[in-house]
ROGUNU-916802 format. One record per residue (C-alpha): x negated, y, z. Coordinates in steps of 0.02 Angstrom, whole numbers, padded with zeros to 5 digits, always signed. Example, Ala and Ser with C-alpha at 12.3 -4.5 7.8 and 13.67 -1.06 7.14 Angstrom:
2
-00615-00225+00390/-00684-00053+00357/
This chain:
831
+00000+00000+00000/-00060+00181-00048/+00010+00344-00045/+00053+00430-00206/-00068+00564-00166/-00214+00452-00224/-00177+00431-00389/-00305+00516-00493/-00380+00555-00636/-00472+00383-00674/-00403+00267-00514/-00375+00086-00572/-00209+00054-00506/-00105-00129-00494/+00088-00116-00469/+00147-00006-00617/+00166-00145-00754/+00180-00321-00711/+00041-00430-00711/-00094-00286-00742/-00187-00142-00691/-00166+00056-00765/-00281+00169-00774/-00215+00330-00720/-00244+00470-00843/-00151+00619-00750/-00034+00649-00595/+00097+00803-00615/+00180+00830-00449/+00370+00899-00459/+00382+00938-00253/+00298+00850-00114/+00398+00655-00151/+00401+00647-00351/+00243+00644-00481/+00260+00609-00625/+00091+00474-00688/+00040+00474-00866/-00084+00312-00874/-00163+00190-01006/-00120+00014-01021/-00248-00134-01040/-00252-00122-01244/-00269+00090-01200/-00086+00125-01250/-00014+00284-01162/+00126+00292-01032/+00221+00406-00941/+00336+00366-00767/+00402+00478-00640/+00367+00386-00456/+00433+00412-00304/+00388+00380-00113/+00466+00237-00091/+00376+00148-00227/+00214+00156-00128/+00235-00017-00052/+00225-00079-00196/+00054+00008-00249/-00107-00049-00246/-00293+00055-00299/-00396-00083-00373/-00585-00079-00321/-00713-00106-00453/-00796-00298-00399/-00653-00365-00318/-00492-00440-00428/-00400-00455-00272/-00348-00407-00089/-00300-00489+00055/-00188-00361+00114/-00016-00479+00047/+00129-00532+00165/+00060-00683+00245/+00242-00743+00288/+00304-00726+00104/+00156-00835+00066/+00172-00973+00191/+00380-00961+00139/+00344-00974-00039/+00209-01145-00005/+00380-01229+00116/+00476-01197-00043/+00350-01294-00168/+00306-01428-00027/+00505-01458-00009/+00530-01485-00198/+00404-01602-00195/+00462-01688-00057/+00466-01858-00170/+00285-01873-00157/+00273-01899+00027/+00439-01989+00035/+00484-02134-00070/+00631-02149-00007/+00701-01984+00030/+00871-02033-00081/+00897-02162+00082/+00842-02033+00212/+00960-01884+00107/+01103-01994+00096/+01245-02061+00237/+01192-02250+00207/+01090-02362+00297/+01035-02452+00147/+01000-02669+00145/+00825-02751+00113/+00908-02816-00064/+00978-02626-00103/+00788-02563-00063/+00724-02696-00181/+00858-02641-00330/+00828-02464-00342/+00681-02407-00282/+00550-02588-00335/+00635-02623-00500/+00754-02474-00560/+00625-02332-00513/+00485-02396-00583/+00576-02418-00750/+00557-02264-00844/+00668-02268-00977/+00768-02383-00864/+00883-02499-00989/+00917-02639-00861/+01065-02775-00803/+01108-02759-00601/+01180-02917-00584/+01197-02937-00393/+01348-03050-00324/+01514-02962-00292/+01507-02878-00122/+01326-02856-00113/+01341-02658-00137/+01319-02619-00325/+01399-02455-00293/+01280-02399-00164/+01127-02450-00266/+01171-02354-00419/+01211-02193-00303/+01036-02214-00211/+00978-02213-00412/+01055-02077-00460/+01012-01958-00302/+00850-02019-00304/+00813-01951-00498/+00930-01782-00447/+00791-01738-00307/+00654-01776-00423/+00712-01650-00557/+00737-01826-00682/+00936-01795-00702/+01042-01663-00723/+01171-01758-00835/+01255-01902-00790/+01424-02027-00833/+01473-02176-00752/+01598-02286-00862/+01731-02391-00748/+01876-02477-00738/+02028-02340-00710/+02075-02420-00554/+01899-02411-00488/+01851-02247-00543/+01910-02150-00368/+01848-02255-00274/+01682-02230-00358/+01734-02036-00329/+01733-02057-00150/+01590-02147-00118/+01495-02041-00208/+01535-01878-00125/+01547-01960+00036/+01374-02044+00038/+01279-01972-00075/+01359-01787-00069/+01383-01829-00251/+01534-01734-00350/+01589-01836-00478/+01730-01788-00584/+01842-01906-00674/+01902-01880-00843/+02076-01891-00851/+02211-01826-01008/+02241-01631-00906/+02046-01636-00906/+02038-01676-01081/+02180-01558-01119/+02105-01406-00997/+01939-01408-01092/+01892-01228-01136/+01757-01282-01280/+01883-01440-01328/+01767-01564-01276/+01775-01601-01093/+01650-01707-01099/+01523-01580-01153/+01563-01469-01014/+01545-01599-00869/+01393-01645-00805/+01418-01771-00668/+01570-01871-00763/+01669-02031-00742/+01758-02106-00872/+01906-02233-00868/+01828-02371-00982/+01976-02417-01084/+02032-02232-01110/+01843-02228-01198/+01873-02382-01302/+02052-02351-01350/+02015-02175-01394/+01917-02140-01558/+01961-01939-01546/+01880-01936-01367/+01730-02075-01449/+01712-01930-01591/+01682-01805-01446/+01569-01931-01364/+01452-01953-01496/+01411-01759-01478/+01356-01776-01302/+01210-01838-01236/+01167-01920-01051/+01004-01951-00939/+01090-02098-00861/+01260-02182-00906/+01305-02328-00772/+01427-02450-00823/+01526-02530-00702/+01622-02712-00724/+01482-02732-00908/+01559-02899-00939/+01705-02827-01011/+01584-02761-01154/+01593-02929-01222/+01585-02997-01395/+01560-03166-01488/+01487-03277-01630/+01660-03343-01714/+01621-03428-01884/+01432-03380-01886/+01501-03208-01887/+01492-03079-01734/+01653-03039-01672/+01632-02871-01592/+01778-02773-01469/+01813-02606-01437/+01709-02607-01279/+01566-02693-01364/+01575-02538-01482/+01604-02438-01351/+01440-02520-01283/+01328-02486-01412/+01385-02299-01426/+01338-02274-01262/+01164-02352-01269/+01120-02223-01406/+01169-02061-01314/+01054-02083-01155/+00896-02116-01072/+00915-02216-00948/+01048-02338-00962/+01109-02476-00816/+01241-02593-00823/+01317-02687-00682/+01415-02842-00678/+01423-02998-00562/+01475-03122-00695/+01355-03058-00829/+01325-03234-00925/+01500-03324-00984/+01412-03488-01002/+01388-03449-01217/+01192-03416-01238/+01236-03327-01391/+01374-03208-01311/+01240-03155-01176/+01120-03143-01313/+01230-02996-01369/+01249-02934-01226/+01094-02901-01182/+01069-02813-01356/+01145-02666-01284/+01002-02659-01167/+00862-02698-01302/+00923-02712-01475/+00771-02722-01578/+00728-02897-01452/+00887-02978-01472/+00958-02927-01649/+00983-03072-01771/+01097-03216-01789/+01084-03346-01638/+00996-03490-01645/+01000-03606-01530/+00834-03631-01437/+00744-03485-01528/+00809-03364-01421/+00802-03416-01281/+00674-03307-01184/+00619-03239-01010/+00728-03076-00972/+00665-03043-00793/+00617-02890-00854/+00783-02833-00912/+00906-02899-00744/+00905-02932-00569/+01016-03057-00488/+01033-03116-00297/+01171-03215-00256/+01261-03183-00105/+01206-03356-00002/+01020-03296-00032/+01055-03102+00040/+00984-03064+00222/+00982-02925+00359/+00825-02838+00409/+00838-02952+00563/+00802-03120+00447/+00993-03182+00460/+01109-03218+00326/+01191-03073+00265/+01363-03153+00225/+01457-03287+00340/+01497-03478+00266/+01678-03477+00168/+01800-03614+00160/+01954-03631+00065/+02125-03761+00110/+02246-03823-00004/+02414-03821+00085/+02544-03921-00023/+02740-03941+00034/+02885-04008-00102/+03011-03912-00136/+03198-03937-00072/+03339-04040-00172/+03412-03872-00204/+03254-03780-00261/+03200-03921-00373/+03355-03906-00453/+03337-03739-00503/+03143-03768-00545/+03185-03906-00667/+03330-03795-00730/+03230-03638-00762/+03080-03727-00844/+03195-03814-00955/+03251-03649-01015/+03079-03588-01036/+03046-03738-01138/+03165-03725-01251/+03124-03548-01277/+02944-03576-01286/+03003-03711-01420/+03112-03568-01513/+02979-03440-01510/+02861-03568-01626/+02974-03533-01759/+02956-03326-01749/+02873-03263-01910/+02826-03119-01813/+02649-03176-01717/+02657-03013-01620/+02842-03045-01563/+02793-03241-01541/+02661-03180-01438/+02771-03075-01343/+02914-03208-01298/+02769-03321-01241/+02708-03182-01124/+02879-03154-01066/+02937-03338-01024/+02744-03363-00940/+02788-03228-00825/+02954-03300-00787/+02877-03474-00739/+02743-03372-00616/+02902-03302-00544/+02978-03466-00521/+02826-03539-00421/+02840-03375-00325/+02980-03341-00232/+03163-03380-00237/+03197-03187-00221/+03070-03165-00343/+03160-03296-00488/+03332-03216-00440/+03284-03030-00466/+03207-03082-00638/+03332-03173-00693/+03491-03035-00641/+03351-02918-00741/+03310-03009-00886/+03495-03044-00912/+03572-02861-00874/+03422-02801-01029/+03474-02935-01120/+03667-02891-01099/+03607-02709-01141/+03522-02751-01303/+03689-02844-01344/+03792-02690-01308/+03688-02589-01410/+03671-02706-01554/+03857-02730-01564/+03868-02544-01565/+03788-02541-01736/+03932-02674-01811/+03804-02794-01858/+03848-02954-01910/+03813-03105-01816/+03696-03196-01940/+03603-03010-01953/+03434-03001-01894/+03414-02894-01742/+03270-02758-01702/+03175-02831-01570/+03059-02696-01524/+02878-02671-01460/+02750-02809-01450/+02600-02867-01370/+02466-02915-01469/+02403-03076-01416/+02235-03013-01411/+02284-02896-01308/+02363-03023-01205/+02220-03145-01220/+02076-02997-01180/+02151-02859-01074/+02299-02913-00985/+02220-03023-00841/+02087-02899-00832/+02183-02719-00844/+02219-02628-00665/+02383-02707-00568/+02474-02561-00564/+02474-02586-00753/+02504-02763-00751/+02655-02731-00662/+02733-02618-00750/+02680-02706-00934/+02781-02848-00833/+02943-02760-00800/+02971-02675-00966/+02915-02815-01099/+02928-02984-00992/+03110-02955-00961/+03177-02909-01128/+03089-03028-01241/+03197-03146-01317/+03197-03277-01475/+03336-03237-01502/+03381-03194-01695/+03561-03151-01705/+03678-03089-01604/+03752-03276-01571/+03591-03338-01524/+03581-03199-01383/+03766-03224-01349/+03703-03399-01300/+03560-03350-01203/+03655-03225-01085/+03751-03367-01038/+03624-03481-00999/+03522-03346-00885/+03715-03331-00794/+03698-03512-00735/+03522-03519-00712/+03560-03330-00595/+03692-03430-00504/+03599-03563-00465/+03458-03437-00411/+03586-03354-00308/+03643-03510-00209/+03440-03537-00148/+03419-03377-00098/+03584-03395+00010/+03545-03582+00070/+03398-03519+00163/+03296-03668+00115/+03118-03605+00073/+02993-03718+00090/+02843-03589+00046/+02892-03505+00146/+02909-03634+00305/+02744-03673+00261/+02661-03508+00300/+02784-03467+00427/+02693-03607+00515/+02526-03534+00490/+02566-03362+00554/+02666-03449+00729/+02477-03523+00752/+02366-03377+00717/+02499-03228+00767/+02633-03254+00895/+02536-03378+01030/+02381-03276+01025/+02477-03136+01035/+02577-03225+01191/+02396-03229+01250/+02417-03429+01275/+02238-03480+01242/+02218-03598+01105/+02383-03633+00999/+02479-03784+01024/+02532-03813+00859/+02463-03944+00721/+02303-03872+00682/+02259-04014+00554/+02364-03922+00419/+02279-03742+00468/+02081-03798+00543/+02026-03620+00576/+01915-03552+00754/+02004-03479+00882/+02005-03289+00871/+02082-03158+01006/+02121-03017+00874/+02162-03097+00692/+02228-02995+00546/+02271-03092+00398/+02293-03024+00211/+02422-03119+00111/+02407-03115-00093/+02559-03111-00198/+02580-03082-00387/+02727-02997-00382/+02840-02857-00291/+03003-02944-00242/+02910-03068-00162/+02817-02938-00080/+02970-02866-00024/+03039-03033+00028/+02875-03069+00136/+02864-02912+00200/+03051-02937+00269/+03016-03106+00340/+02854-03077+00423/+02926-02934+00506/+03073-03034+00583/+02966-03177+00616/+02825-03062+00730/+02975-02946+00792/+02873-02798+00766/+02882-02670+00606/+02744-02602+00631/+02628-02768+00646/+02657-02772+00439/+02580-02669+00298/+02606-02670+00117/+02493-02631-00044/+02545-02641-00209/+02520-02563-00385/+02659-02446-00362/+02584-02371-00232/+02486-02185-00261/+02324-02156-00206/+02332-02078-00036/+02492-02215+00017/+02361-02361-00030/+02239-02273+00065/+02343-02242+00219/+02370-02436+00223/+02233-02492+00196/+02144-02380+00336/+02312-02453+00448/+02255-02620+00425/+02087-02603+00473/+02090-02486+00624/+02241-02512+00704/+02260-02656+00821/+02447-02675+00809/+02442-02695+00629/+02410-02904+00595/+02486-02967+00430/+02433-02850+00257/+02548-02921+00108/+02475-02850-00062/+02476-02894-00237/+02311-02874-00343/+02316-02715-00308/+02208-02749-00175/+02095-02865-00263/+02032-02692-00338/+01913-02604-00257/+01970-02615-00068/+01872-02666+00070/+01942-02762+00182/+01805-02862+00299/+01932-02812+00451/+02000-02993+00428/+01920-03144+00390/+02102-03262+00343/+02168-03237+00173/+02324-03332+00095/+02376-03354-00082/+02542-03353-00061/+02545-03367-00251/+02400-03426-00347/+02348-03336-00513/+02344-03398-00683/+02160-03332-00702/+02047-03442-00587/+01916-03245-00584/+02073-03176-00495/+02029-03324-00330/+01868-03250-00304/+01905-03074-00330/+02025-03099-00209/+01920-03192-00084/+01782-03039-00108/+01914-02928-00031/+01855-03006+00149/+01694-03099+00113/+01578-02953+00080/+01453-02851+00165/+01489-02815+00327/+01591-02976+00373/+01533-03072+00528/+01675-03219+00525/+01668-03379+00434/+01791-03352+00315/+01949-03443+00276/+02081-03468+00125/+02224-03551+00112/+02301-03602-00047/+02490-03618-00048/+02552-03765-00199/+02698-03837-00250/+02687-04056-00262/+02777-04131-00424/+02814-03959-00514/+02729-03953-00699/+02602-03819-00652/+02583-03852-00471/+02501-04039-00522/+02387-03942-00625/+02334-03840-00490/+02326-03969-00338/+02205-04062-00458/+02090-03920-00489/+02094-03866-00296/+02074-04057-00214/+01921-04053-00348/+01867-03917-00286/+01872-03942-00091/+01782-04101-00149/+01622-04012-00218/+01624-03868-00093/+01580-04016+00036/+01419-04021-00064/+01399-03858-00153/+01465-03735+00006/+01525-03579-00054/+01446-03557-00186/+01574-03680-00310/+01676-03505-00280/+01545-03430-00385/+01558-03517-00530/+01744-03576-00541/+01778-03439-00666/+01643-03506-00782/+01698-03689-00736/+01873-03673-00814/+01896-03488-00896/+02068-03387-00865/+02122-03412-01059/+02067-03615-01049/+02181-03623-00877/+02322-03528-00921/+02360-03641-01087/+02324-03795-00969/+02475-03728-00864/+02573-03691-01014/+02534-03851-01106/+02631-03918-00903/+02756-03809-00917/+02809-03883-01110/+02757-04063-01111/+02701-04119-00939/+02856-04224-00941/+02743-04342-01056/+02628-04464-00929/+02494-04457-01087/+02484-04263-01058/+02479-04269-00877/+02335-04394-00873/+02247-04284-01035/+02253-04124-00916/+02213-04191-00767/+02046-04255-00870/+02011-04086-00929/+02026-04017-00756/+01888-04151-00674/+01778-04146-00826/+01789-03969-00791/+01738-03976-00601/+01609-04103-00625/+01476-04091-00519/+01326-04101-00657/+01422-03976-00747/+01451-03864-00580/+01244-03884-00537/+01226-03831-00744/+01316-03676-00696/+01230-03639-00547/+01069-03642-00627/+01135-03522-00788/+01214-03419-00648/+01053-03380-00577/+00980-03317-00737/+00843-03211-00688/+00874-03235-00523/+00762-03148-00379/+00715-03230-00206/+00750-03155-00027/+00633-03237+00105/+00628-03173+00299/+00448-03127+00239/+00486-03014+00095/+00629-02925+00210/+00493-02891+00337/+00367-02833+00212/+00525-02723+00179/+00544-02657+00342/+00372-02600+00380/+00386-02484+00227/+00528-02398+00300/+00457-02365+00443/+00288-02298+00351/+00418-02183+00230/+00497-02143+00373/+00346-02064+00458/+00272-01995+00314/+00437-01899+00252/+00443-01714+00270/+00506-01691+00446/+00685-01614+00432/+00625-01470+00572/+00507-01405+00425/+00673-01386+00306/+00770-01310+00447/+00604-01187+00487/+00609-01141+00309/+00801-01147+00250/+00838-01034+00391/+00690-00873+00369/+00720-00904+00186/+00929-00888+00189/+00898-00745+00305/+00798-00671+00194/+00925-00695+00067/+01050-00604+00148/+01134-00736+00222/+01202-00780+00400/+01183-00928+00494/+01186-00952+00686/+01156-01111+00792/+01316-01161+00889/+01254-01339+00951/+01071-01393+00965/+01023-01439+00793/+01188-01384+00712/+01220-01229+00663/+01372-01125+00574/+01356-01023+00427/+01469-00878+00409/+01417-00792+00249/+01335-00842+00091/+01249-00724-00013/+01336-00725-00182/+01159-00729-00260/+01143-00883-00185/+01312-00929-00267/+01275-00869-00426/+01105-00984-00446/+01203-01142-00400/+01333-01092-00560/+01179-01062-00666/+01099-01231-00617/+01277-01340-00638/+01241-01480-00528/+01442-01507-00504/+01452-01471-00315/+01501-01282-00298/+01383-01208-00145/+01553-01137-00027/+01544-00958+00060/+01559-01030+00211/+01505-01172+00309/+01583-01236+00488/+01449-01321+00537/+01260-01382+00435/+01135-01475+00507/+00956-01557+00458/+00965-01720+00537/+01071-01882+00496/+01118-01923+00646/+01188-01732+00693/+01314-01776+00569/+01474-01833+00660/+01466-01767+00847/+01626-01828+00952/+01728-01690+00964/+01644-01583+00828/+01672-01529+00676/+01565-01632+00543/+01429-01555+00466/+01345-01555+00308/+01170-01622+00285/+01059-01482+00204/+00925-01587+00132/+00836-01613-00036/+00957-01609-00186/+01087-01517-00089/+01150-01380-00207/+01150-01225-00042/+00953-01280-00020/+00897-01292-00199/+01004-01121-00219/+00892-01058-00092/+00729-01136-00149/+00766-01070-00332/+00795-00885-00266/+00652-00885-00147/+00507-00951-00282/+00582-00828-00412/+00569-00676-00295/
């Protein structure tokens, strides 16, 4: 700092121009507080500028011999190194996404992301973990961890629709993450018409990718530094006739691979048991390695390098033990009443001849649709007796509608009538087991129970009548009372319910039928396929336990924040026991609160059994966990099932739980559901039963069950107690060679202050922040990270574990990657 007064003719002065010194030429004073400098540049060009007092802080006479002074603000300095040292807090800390983040992260996570993800720059790689080993968390660790290190500022995660808020929350609630999912407003809101363009932390409904070619046209004009892709699998395609036959989400697929950097799929069930389909699908990874026609045995290579899989019975704790419990499942069988076989036979005679009518449809889309329709009718059948009634009184009121309006028009009788939409069978075949229940459901009501062979307007005259009787007969179950199901599991909820609740001890009942430990709080989830008999549960539980209250319900129907509520019921309150859902909550919901599971009704896709089972055997889960399977004796479909379940109790005695693994692969959901069919239309015939009851062993054999084990391990990685302690003692070197969170506090605070900020402790460690500088605010829009920095915080804090105080507001952790704290850093290094 000088004072004005020494600039003369000839000084050497630094602080006029930036980044050089003047040399003044002549000083005209105006007053005692203004003169007005003429000077010379570096390359000699004049200048003239009036300056005033208060720029002599900023003035500085430059001494011939010495390029610089030490007269600068040490503070500013020592500020300015905090802000570098923070930003390059990844150097000291190799794990600062874990220590950042609100997850205490498992030896196998560690392994994923930062020993074979990290290290993988581009990263095109296959996380193939079992279900429930935390794929979710590993890709968010991923995805902070390259946000901190200045490696990602765009990013889109591809999902299932019904996953995609749960994905949301984790996200924001772990990682501090804001993800935003691209629904139609979005699309239609877009202010530059591509709303893809203009979000930078995205997640994207997969079918409403695939299905879309306007919003794949807006794609291709984008471009990523990660995309995740959630559920892979379904980007499937296959060698048919020597020729690859490729789907919209294998498309879909290879689109994406072009438009990013790094690119990770994630699937538990990457490998269908075709070498040649996973051949393909691993050319969305590395195309130029696996293009070309398959050949069997000339492919075949090592792709360690590409994947990681650990199956669940290998995962362990940092203490050595097994990370998930053992898992059993029990076939319960019962035969149905005189009365209820009546109506069984009845019913499936009528879908048989219908089925039998339908092969005569020109139409393959409305064939395919009739088929569909009198499948869904036969699930209902094994369901409930409310649930066959209700379909039946609906099926026949459309039915009498479609009449009504047909004989509105004055067609003939021998016309042919309009029948409407159709399913593709593709569709049916591809995306219907898969697609999200609440869409399942409603697909259900609106095709299944119109469809009809029908071709004339006699030929539906006929039907009506014959769904009268059968809807009669339907009626006179529901009223008898006589429902063996449901005696059944009414016997297994007295045991595990009512005594314990009496606080008895152990149970008195029969516990050959239901061989289960004793347990002092049990909550049970009960699986259903469809809503009446949802309803109907729900009503019998409730009278059965005497208490309202003990009984929640999830189903597709249900919005977001009702599922929620339920599900949050279930597992925290201790009056609610029994959860009745359909596979509603098969998606995405956690539910390790219980260990017992029913299948009140079993599904048609054999996937569905251990998707459901993953709802309570997953991370987190310290029960042995048990299933029991609910099947009707000498019905058509039920003989079909009670011979793949008995096989399968059989090789779980030798293969544990791991025969669970693999049962999709063993017998796929397409193979199984024309088994049940096939039942359903000719299992009168001994030669058929005896065929399909072949196909079912052959199936479950146990050579073939070890041959899947071994493909399902693929590249598979090892978990020893010696690798997870290896494990540990780097976490506890990262975690004393991380920058200290004191040293971000230390320098957040001067620098905020600085800033213009205003921030004031209100418990130790925590602190409240009652105004945010809108410069501050403005560098967090400029840098787009998705999070919007907030004028106003209740509480903040530096540490983890000053998070969640009882009794306290939360706070938010101000760390690394945190848009207020790389606001601040930004501001302070450019000033």
């Amino acid at each position: 700092m000088i004072q004005l007064e020494a600039l003369t003719r000839g000084t050497l002065v630094r602080g006029i121009l930036p980044h050089q010194s003047v040399t003044v030429i002549d000083a005209k004073w105006h007053g005692s507080d203004v003169v007005e400098l003429t000077y010379k540049d570096i390359q000699g060009y004049p200048h003239t500028e009036i300056l005033f007092r208060d720029r002599e802080s900023t003035l500085e006479i430059v001494t011939d011999g010495r390029p610089w002074s030490f007269d600068g603000d040490g503070a500013l300095l020592r500020l300015v190194s905090e802000a570098h040292r923070i930003r390059l807090a990844h150097l000291s800390d190799p794990l600062l996404a874990v220590h950042t983040s609100d997850v205490d992260p498992l030896p196998h996570q560690i392994t994923a992301v930062y020993g074979e993800m990290l290290t993988r720059q581009p990263l095109r790689f296959l996380l193939a973990d079992d279900p429930g080993a935390g794929k979710t968390i590993m890709a968010g660790l991923f995805i902070r961890e390259l946000l901190i290190r200045g490696d990602l500022q765009r990013c889109l995660i591809v999902c299932p629709g019904s996953l995609a808020t749960q994905w949301q929350d984790e996200l924001f609630h772990k990682f501090d993450l804001s993800f935003e999912i691209l629904t139609n407003d979005r699309i239609a809101a877009a202010r530059t018409g591509n709303a893809l363009v203009e979000m930078t932390l995205a997640l994207a409904p997969l079918d409403k990718l695939s299905r879309n070619e306007d919003l794949q046209a807006k794609l291709r004009s984008t471009d990523w530094d990660l995309v995740v892709v959630d559920e892979a699998h379904k980007l499937s395609a296959s060698f048919f006739g020597g020729e690859v036959q490729e789907t919209k989400r294998y498309k879909l697929g290879k689109l994406l691979s072009t438009l990013t950097r790094h690119f990770l799929l994630m699937t538990a069930t990457p490998h269908n048991g075709k070498e040649e389909d996973f051949q393909l699908f691993l050319a969305l990874l590395d195309g130029d390695r696996f293009e070309g026609r398959f050949r069997d045995g000339a492919h075949t290579c090592d792709v360690s390098d590409l994947m990681r899989r650990l199956v669940k019975e290998d995962l362990l704790k940092f203490d050595g033990k097994p990370l998930f419990p053992e898992r059993q499942a029990h076939t319960v069988q019962y035969v149905l009443s005189d009365l209820e076989a009546m109506l069984y036979k009845q019913v499936t005679d009528y879908v048989k001849e219908e089925f039998n009518r339908a092969e005569s449809l020109v139409n393959d889309g409305r064939k395919g649709t009739v088929g569909f329709a009198l499948t869904i009718l036969q699930r209902r059948l094994a369901s409930s007796p409310e649930a066959i009634y209700q379909s039946l009184r609906r099926r026949r009121e459309r039915l009498q509608r479609w009449l009504r309006e047909e004989e509105l028009l004055k067609r003939g009788q021998e016309v042919a009538m309009d029948f409407g939409a159709a399913i593709d069978p593709e569709d049916w075949d591809d995306d219907f087991e898969e697609s999200p229940s609440s869409e399942r459901e409603l697909q259900e009501q609106e095709v299944a129970d119109r469809a009809s062979a029908a071709q004339t307007i006699a030929e539906l005259k006929t039907e009506i009548a014959q769904l009268e009787k059968l809807e009669e007969l339907a009626l006179r179950v529901r009223h008898s009372g006589k429902d063996r199901k449901w005696e059944e599991l009414s016997k297994l909820l007295q045991m595990l319910l009512r005594e314990r609740m009496a606080g008895n001890g152990e149970p008195k009942t029969d516990r050959s039928l239901f061989p289960v430990p004793y347990s002092l709080s049990p909550k049970l989830v009960i699986f259903t396929e469809h809503r009446d008999t949802l309803n109907y549960l729900s009503r019998q539980i409730t009278t059965l336990i005497g208490r309202s209250e003990a009984v929640v319900t999830i189903h597709g129907g249900m919005g977001r924040e009702e599922r929620k509520k339920a599900e949050e019921s279930f597992k925290q309150d201790v009056a609610v026991q029994v959860l009745i859902a359909t596979d509603a909550a098969g998606e995405g919901i956690n539910l390790q609160r219980a260990h017992l599971m029913v299948n009140y009704d079993l599904p048609w896709n054999p996937n569905r059994l251990e998707q459901r089972f993953g709802r309570i055997h997953r991370i987190g889960q310290t029960e042995v966990c048990h299933c029991w399977n609910l099947v009707a004796a000498e019905t058509r479909e039920g003989d079909v099932y009670l011979a793949l379940l008995q096989k399968l109790e059989v090789e779980q005695a030798a293969l544990g739980g791991k025969v669970f693994d693999v049962l999709g692969k063993a017998i796929a959901g397409k193979e199984l559901r024309e088994l049940l069919i096939e039942a359903i239309r000719y299992g009168d015939r001994p030669e058929v039963r005896d065929r399909l009851n072949r196909v079912v062993s052959d199936r479950l054999d146990p050579q073939q069950l070890q041959e899947l084990l071994a493909e399902r391990a693929l590249a598979q990685d090892s978990m020893d107690t010696t690798k997870v302690q290896q494990i540990r003692q780097e976490m506890e070197r990262a975690e004393a060679r991380k920058l200290q969170p004191h040293f971000i506090a230390a320098f957040f605070i001067e620098a905020f202050e600085r800033l213009g900020g205003t921030i004031r402790q209100r418990e130790p460690k925590r602190y409240e922040i009652t105004h945010v500088p809108a410069v501050i605010r403005q560098r967090d829009r400029e840098m787009g990270r998705g999070e919007t920095v907030l004028k106003r915080y209740e509480r903040v804090c530096f540490e983890k574990d000053q998070r969640y105080l009882s009794g306290k507001p939360a706070a938010v952790l101000v760390c690394p990657g945190h848009p207020l704290l790389d606001a601040t850093l930004g501001m302070t290094l450019e000033r």
